[in-house]
N, CA, C and O atoms as CSV, one atom per row, in Angstrom:
chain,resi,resn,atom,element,x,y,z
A,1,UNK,N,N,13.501,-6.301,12.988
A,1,UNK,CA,C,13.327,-4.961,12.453
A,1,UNK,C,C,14.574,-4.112,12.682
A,1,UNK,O,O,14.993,-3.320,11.838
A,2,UNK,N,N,15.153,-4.322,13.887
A,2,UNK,CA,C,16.478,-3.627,13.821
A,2,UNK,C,C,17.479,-3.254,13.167
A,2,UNK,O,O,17.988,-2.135,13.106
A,3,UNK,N,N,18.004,-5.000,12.255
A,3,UNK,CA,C,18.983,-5.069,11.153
A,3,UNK,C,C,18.590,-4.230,10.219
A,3,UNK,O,O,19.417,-3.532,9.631
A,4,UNK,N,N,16.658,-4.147,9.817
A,4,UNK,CA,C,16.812,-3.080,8.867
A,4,UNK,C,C,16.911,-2.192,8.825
A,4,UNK,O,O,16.893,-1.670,7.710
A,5,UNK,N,N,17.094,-1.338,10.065
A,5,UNK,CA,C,17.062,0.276,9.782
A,5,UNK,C,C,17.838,0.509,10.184
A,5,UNK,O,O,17.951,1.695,10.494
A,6,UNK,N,N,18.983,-0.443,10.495
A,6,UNK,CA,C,20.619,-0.079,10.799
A,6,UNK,C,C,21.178,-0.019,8.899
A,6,UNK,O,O,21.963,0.689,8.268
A,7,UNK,N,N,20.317,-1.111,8.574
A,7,UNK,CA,C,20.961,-1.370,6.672
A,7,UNK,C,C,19.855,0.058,6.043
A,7,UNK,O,O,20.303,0.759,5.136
A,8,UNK,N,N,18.835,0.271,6.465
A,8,UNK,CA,C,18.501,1.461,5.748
A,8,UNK,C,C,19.233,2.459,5.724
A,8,UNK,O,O,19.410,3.137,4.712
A,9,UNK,N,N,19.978,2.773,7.313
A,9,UNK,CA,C,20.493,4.062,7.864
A,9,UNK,C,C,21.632,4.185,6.848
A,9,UNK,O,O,21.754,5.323,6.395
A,10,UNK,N,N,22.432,3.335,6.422
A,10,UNK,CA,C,23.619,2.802,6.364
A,10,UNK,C,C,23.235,3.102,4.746
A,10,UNK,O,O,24.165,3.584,4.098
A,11,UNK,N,N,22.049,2.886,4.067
A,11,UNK,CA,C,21.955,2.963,2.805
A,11,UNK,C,C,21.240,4.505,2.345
A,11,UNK,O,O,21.006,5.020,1.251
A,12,UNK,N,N,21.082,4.831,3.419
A,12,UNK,CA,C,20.472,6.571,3.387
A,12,UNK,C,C,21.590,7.269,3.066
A,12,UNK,O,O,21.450,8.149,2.217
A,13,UNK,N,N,22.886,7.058,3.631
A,13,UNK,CA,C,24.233,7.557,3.847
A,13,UNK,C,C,24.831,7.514,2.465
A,13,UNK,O,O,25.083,8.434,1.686
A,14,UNK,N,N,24.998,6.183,2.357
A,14,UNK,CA,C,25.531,6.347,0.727
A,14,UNK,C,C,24.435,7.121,-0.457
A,14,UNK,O,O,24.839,7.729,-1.448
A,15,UNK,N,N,23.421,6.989,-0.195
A,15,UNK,CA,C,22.584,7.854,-1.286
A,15,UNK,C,C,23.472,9.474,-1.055
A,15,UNK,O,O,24.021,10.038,-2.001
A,16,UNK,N,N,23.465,10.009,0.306
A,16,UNK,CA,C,23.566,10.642,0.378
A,16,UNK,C,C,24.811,11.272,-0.001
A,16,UNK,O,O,24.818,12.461,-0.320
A,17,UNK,N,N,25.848,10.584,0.008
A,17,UNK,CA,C,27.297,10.404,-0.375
A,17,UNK,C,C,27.645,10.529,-1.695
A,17,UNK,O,O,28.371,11.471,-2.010
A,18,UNK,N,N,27.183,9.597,-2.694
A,18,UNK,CA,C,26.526,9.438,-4.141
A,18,UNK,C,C,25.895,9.387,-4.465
A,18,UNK,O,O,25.326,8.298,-4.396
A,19,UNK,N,N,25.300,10.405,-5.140
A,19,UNK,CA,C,23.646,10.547,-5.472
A,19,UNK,C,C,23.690,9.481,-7.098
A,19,UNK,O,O,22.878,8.678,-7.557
A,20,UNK,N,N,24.791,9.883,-7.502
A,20,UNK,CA,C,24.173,8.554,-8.775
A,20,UNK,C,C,23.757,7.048,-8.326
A,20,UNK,O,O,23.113,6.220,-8.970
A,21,UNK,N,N,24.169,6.973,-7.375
A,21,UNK,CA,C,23.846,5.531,-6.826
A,21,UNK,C,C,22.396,5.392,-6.672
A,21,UNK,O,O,21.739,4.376,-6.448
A,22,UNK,N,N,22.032,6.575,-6.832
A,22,UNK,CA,C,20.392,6.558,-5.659
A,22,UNK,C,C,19.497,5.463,-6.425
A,22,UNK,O,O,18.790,4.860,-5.617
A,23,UNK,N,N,19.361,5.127,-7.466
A,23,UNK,CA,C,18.451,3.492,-7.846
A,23,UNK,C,C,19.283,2.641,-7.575
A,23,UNK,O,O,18.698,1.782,-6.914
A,24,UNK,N,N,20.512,2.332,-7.730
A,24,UNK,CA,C,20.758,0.853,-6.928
A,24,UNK,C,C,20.534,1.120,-5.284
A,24,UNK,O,O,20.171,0.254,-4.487
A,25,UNK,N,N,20.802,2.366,-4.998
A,25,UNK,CA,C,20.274,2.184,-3.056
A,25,UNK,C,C,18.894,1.984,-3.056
A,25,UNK,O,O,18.449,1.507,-2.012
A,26,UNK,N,N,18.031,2.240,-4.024
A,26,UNK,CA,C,16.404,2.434,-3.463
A,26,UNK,C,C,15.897,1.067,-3.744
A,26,UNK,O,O,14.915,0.557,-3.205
A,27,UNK,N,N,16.771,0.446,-4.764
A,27,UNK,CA,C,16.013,-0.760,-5.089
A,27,UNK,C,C,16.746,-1.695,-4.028
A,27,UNK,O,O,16.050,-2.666,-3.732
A,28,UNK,N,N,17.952,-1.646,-3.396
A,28,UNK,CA,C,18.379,-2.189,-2.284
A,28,UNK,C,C,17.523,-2.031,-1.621
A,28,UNK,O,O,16.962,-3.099,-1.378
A,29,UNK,N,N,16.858,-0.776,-0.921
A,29,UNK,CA,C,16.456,-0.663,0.373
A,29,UNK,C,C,14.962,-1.301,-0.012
A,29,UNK,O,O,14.088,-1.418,0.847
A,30,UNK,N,N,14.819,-1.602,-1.063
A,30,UNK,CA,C,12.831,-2.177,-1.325
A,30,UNK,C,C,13.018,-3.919,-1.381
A,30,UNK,O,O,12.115,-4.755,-1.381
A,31,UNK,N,N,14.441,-4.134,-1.425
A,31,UNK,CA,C,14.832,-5.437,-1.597
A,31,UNK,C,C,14.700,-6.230,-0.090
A,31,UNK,O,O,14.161,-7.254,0.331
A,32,UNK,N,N,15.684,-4.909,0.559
A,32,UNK,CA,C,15.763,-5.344,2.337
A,32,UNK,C,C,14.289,-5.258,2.977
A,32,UNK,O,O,13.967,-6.193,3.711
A,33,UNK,N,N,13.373,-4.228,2.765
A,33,UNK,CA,C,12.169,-4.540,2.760
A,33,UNK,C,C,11.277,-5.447,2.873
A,33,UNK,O,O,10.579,-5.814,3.818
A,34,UNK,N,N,11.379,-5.782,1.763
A,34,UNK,CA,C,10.540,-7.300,1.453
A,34,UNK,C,C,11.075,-8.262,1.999
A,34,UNK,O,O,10.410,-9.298,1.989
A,35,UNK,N,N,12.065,-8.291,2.486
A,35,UNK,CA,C,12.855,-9.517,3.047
A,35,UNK,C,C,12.549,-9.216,4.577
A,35,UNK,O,O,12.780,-10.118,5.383
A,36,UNK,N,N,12.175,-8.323,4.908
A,36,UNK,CA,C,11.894,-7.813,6.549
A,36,UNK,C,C,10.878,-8.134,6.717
A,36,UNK,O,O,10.630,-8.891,7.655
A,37,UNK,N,N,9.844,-7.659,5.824
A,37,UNK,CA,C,8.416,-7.884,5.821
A,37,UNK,C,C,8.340,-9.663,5.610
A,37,UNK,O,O,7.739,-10.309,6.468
A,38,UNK,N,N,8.704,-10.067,4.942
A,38,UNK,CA,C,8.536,-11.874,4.971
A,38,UNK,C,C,9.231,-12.471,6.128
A,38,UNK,O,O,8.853,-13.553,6.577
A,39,UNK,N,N,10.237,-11.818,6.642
A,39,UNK,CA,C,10.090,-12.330,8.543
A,39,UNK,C,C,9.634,-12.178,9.234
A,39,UNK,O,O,9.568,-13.030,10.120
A,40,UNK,N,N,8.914,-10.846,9.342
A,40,UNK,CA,C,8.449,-10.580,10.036
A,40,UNK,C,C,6.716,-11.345,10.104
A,40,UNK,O,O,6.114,-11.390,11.177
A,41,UNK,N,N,6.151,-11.851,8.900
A,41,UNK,CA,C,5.125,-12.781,8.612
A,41,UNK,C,C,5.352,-13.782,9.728
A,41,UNK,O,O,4.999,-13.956,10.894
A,42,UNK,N,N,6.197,-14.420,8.705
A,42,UNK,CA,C,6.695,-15.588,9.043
A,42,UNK,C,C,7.084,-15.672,10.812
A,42,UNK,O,O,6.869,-16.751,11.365
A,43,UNK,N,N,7.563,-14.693,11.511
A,43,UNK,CA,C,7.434,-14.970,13.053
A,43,UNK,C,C,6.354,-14.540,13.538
A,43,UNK,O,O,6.146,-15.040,14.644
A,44,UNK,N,N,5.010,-13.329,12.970
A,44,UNK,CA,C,3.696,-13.186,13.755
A,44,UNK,C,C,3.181,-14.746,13.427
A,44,UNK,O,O,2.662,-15.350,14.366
A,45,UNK,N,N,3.321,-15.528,11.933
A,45,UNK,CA,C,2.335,-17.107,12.151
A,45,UNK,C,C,3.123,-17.967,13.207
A,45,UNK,O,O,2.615,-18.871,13.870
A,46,UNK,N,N,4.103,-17.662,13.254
A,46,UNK,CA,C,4.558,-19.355,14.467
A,46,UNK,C,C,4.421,-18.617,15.785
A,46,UNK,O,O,4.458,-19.375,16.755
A,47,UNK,N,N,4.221,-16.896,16.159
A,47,UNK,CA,C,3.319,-16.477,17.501
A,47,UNK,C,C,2.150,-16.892,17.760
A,47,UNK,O,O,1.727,-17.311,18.838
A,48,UNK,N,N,1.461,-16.750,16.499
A,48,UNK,CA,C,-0.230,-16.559,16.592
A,48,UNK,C,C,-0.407,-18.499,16.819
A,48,UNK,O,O,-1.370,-18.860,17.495
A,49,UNK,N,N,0.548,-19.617,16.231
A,49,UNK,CA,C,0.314,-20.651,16.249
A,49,UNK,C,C,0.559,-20.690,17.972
A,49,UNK,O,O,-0.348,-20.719,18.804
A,50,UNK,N,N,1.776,-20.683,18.208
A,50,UNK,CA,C,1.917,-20.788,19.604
A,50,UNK,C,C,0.760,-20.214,20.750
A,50,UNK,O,O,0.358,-20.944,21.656
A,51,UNK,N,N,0.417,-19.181,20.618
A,51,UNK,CA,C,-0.328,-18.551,20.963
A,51,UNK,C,C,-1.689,-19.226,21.144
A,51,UNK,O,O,-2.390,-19.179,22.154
A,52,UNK,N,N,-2.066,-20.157,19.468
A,52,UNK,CA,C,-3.790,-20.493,20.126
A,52,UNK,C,C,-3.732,-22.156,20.316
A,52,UNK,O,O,-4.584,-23.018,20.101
A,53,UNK,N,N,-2.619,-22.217,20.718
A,53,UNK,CA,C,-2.433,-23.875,21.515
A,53,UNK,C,C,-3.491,-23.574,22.749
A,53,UNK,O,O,-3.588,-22.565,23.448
A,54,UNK,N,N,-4.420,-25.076,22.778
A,54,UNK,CA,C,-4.803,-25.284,23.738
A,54,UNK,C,C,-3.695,-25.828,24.728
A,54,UNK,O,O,-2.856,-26.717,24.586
A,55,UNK,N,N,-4.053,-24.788,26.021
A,55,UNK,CA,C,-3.511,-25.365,27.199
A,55,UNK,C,C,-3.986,-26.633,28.071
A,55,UNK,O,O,-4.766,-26.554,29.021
A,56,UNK,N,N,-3.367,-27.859,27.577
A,56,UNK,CA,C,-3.686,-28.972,28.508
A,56,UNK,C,C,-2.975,-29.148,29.556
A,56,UNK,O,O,-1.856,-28.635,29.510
A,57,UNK,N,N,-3.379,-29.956,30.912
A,57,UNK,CA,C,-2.959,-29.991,31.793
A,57,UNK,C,C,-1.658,-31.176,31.630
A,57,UNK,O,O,-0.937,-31.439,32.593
């Protein structure tokens, strides 16, 4: 989650800098999004797997 809101911060700035840019930044920042959100999946299932391992001796 970090990388993204260092790349959001970073893409807030240029909106803010150039406002004509502001749809290629928004559709950037919905791009980085979805790409955050599908790691972030993707590492709660291999927790939750790890997680309901039976503990054998």
């Amino acid at each position: 989650m970090g990388l993204f809101v260092k790349a959001e911060t970073a893409l807030m700035e240029v909106k803010k800098i150039s406002p004509a840019e502001e749809a290629i930044v928004d559709a950037e920042i919905a791009r980085l999004r979805a790409v955050d959100n599908e790691r972030q999946r993707a590492a709660d299932k291999k927790m939750r797997g790890w997680l309901s391992r039976d503990s054998k001796p």
